[in-house]
C-alpha positions in Angstrom: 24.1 -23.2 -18.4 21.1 -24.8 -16.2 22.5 -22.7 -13.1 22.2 -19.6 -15.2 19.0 -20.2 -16.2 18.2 -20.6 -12.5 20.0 -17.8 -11.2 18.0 -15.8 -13.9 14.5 -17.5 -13.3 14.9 -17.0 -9.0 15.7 -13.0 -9.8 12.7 -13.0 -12.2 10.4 -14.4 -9.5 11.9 -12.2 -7.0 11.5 -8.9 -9.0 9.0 -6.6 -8.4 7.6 -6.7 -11.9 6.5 -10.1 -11.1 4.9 -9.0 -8.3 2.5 -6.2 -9.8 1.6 -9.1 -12.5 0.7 -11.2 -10.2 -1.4 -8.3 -8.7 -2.9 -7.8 -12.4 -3.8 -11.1 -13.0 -5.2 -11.5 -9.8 -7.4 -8.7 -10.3 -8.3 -9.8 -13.5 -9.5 -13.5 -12.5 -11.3 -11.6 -9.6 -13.1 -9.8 -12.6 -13.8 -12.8 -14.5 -15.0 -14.8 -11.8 -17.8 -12.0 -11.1 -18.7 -11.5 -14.1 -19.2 -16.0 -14.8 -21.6 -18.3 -13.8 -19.9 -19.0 -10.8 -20.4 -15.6 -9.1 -22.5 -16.3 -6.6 -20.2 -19.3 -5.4 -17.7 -16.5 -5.4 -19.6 -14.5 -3.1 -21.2 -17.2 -1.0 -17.7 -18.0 -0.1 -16.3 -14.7 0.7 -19.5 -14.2 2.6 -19.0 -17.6 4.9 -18.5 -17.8 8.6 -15.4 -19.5 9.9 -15.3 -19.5 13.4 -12.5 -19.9 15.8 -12.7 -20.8 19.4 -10.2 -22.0 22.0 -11.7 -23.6 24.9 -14.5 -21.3 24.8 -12.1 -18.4 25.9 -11.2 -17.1 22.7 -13.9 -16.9 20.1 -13.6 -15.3 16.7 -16.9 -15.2 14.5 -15.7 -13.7 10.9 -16.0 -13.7 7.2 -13.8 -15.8 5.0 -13.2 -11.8 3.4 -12.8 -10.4 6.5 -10.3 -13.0 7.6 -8.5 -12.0 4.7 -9.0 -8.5 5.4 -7.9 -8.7 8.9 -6.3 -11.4 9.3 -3.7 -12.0 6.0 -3.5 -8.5 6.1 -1.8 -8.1 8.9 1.3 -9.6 8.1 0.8 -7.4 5.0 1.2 -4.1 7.6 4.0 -6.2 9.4 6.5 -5.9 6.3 5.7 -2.2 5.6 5.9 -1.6 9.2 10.2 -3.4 8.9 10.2 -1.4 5.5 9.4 2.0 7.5 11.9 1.1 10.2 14.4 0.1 8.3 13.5 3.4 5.6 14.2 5.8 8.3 17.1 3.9 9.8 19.0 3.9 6.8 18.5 7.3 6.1 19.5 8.6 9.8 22.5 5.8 10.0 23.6 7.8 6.7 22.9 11.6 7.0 20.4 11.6 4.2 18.4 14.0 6.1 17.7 16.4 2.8 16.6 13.2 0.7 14.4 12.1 4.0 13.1 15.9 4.2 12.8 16.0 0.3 10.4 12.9 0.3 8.8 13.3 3.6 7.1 16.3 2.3 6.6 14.9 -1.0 4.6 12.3 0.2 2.8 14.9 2.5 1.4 16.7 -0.2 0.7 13.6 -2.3 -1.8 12.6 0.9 -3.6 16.0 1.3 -4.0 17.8 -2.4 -5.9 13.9 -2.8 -8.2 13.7 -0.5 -9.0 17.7 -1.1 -10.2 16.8 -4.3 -11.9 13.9 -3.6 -13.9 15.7 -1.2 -14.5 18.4 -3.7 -17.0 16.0 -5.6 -18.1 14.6 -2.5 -18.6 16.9 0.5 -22.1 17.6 0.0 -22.9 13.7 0.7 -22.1 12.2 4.1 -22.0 8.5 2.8 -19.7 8.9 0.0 -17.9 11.6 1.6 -16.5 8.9 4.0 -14.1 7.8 1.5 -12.2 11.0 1.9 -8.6 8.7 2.4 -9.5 6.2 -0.8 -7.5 7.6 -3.4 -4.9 8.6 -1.0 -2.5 5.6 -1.4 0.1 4.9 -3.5 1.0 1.1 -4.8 4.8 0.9 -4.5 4.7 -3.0 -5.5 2.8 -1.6 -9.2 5.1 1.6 -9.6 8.3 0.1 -8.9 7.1 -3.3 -10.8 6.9 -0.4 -13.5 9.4 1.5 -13.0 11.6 -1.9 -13.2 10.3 -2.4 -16.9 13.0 0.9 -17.4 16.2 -0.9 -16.1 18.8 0.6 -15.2 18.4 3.8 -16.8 16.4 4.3 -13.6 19.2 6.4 -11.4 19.5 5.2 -8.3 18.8 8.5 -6.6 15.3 8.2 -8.2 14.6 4.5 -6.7 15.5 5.9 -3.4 13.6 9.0 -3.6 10.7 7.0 -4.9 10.6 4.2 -1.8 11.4 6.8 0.8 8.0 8.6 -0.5 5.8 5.8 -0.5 7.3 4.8 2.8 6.1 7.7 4.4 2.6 7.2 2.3 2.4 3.9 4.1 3.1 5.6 7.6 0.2 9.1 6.6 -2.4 6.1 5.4 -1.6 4.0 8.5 -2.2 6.5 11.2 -5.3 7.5 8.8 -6.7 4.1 8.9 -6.0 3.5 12.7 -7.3 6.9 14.0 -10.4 7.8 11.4 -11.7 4.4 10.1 -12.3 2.5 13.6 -15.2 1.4 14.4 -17.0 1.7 18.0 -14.1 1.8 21.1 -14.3 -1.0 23.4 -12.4 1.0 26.2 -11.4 -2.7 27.9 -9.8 -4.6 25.0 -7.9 -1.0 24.3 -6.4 -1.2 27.7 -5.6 -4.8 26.9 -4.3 -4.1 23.9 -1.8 -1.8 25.6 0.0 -5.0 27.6 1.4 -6.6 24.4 2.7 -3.3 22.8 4.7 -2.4 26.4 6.1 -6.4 26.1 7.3 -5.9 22.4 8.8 -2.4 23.3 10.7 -4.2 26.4 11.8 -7.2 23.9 13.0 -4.6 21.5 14.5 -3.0 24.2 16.9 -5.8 25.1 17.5 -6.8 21.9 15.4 -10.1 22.2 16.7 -11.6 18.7 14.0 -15.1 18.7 11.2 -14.0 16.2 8.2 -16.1 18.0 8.1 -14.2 21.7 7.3 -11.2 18.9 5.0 -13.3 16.9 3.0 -14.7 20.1 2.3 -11.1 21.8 1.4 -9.7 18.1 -1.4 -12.5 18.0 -2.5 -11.6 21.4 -2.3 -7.7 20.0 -4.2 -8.7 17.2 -7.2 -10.4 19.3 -7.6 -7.1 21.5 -7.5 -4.5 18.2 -9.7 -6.9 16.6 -12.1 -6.4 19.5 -11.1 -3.0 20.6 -12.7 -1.3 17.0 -9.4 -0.3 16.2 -8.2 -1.9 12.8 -6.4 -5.2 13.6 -4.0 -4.8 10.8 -2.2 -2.3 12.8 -1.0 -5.1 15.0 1.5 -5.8 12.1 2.9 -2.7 11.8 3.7 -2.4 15.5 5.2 -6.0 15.2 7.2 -4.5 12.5 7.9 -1.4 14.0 9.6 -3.6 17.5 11.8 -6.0 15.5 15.3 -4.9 16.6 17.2 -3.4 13.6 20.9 -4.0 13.1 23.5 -3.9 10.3 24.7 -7.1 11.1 23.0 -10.1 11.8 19.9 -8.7 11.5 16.9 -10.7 12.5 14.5 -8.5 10.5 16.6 -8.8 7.2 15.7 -12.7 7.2 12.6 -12.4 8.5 11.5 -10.0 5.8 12.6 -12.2 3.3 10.6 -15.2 3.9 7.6 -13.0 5.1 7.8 -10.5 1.6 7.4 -13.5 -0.3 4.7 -14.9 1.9 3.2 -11.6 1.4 3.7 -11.0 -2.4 2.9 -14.8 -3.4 0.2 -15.6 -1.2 -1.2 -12.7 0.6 -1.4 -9.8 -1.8 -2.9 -12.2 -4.9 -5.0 -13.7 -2.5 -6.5 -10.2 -1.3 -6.6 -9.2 -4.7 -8.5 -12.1 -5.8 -11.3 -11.3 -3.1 -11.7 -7.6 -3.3 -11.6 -6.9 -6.4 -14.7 -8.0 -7.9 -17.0 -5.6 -10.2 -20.3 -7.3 -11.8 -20.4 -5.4 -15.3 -23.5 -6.5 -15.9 -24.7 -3.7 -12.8 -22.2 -1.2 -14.3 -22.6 -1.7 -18.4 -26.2 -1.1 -17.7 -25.9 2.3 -16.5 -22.8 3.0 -17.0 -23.1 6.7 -17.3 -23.7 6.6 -13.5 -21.2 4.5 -12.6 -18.1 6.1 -14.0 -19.4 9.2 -13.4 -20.9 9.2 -10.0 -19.1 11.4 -7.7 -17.4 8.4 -5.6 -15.8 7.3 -9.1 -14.8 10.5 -10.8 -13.6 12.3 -7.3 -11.1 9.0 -7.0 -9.9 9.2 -10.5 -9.2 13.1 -10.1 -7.6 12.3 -7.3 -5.3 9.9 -8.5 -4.5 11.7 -12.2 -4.3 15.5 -10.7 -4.1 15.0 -7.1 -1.4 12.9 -6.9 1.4 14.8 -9.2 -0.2 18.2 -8.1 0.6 18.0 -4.4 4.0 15.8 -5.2 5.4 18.3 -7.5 3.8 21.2 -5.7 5.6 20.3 -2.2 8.7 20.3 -4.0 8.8 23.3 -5.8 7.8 24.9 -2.2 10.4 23.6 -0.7 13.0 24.6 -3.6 11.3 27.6 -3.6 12.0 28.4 0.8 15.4 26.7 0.1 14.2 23.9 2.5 16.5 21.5 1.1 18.5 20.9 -2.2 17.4 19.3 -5.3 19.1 15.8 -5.1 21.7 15.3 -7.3 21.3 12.9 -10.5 18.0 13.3 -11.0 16.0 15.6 -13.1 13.0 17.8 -12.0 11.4 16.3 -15.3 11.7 12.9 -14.1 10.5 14.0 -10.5 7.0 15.4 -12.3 6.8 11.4 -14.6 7.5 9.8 -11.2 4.8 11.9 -9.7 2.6 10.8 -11.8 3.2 7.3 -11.8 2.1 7.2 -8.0 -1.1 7.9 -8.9 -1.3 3.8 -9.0 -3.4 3.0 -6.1 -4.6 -0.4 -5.5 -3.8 -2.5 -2.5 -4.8 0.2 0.2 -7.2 1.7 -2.1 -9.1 -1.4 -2.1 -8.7 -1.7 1.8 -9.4 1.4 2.6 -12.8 1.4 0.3 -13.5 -2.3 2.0 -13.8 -0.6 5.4 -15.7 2.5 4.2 -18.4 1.2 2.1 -19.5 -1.9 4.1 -20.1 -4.8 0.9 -23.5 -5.6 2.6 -24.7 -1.9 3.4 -23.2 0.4 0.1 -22.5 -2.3 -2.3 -23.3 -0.1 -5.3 -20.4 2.2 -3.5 -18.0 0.0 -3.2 -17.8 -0.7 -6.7 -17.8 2.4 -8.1 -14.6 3.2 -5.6 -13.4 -0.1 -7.5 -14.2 1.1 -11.2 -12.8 5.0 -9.6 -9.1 3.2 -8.4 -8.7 0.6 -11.6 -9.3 3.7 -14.5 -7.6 6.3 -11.7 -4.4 3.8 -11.9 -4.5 2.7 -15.5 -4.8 6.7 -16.5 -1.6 7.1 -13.9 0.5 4.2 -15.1 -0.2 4.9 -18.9 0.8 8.7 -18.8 3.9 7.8 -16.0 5.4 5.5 -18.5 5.1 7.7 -21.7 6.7 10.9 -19.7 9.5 8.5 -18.2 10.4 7.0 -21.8 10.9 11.1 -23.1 12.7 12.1 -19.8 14.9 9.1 -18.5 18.7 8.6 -19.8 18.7 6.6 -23.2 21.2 3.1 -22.0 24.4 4.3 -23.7 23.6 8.4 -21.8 23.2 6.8 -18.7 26.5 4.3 -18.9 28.4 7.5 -19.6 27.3 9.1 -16.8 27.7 5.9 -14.2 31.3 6.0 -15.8 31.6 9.8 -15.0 30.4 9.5 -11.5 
């Protein structure tokens, strides 16, 4: 009986509904916290220098938020950068070209119809309109922590179309984020950086299988981006993008593991915690201008229409040209709910607005891009859920059609 109840407990904690809660009550005692008595303790410490320095060699000057930011972050990027190799290896190892080609260009339009709409509200100012990529993202820990809640009238051809899409988000925002929101080039450390990359390509090369040569030259990586003003965090993804991928005995499996609960325990909560406070003092007492400024209601837009619009309209296209077929099991009605549903945004949201609207500089901005991504996803999640109720299997139609199949 006590082994049941903790074989049940671990695969509670392990779900991925626990992980967007965690998320959610981070964000909420971020919220609080801002909002208390003991807000400018909050922000004194997010605003403190910690400094690093090695023999006087290696010296790192940076926020306790931007050691979050770039730092934790990192090994963030470093599991989505596994989750996009391993995505696209499963998916060529097993001719799923048509589902790859069916999401691919899913998640295509989901990035562009966005940040077109976002820009509608916006291109007029050249601050705000720096936030173009904001309501890009999609939150794959929130929407498939909510698609869980369904069980397993969620078909598994739906799951997989679902993570193939926002695995291929991931990738768009990525190469967004490295090549449009750098900051000044420092032409050395960029050449530097380029040393570390060509040793983790060699080591995945030869099928170098001990994790810490990989660790040590993504450190060193890191230090260079950091340096170069290229965003650091990309040193994780190309740390994830080198770790040798096998069927067997894979080294990336069991180093995923340890590192997605690193990230979803500890990370993600912690990042949460620091970049998600709104004072609603500032925003209750013009409120009017804060929810509907153009940074605010060109993010929601983009999250509620956007998102669904250039999902559903990229698929229809491509049914339309007979690019690929409809995937079987799945209904176009549950494609449009699903759609919908990644209009939650948060964790690159949230990063993505960090790096645009400087705390110090557009502080005001910032948290209207806040207020834009929390009401954007809480629109998204609360129609997503009501459509998927109407149009998902009922338990006793969907074991009669696992039974068929």
């Amino acid at each position: 009986m006590m082994f049941k109840f903790i074989f049940h407990l671990r695969k509670f904690l392990l779900s991925d509904l626990i992980v967007g809660l965690l998320l959610v009550i981070s964000t909420i005692l971020s919220l609080y916290v801002a909002n208390s008595s003991c807000k400018d303790l909050y922000y004194d410490i997010l605003r403190a220098t910690i400094s690093f320095n090695v023999w006087n060699i290696i010296k790192i000057d940076q926020s306790f938020l931007n050691w979050i930011n770039d730092g934790l972050m990192s090994i963030f990027f470093l599991t989505v950068g596994l989750e996009i190799k391993r995505e696209f290896s499963k998916n060529c190892s097993s001719r799923k070209r048509d589902q790859a080609i069916f999401s691919i260009f899913s998640a295509i339009g989901g990035v562009v119809v966005p940040i077109v709409i976002y820009l509608i509200f916006n291109h007029s100012n050249e601050i705000t309109r720096k936030g173009w990529a904001i309501p890009s993202a999609t939150d794959i820990a929130f929407v498939v922590g909510v698609i869980s809640i369904f069980g397993d009238r969620v078909s598994k051809e739906l799951k997989i179309f679902l993570l193939t899409l926002a695995t291929v988000d991931d990738l768009i925002l990525i190469l967004i984020v490295s090549i449009f929101y750098s900051k000044s080039i420092s032409l050395l450390y960029l050449f530097l950086s380029i040393f570390p990359v060509i040793i983790l390509f060699l080591m995945c090369s030869c099928k170098v299988r001990n994790i810490l040569p990989y660790l040590f030259f993504g450190i060193i990586l890191w230090y260079f981006l950091l340096f170069s003003g290229v965003q650091a965090t990309i040193s994780g993804v190309i740390v994830g993008l080198m770790l040798p991928i096998d069927r067997y005995d894979d080294i990336s499996v069991n180093v995923e593991k340890i590192l997605r609960l690193f990230v979803n325990y500890f990370v993600l909560p912690i990042f949460a915690f620091s970049n998600s406070g709104v004072d609603f003092n500032e925003i209750l007492s013009n409120i009017s201008s804060t929810v509907f400024s153009t940074v605010s209601i060109g993010i929601i837009s983009a999250l509620v229409i956007g998102k669904p619009t250039g999902i559903f309209l990229s698929i229809l296209l491509m049914l339309r040209l007979k690019v690929v077929n409809f995937p079987k099991r799945i209904e176009i009605s549950q494609i449009f709910a699903t759609s919908i549903l990644c209009g939650i945004s948060f964790t690159m949201s949230i990063f993505i607005a960090g790096i645009t609207f400087d705390q110090y500089r557009y502080d005001n901005l910032l948290s209207y891009s806040r207020v834009g991504i929390f009401l954007g996803s809480w629109i998204s999640a609360s129609i997503g859920v009501i459509l998927l109720q109407f149009t998902l299997p009922k338990k006793e139609q969907r074991r009669k059609m696992v039974i068929k199949q």
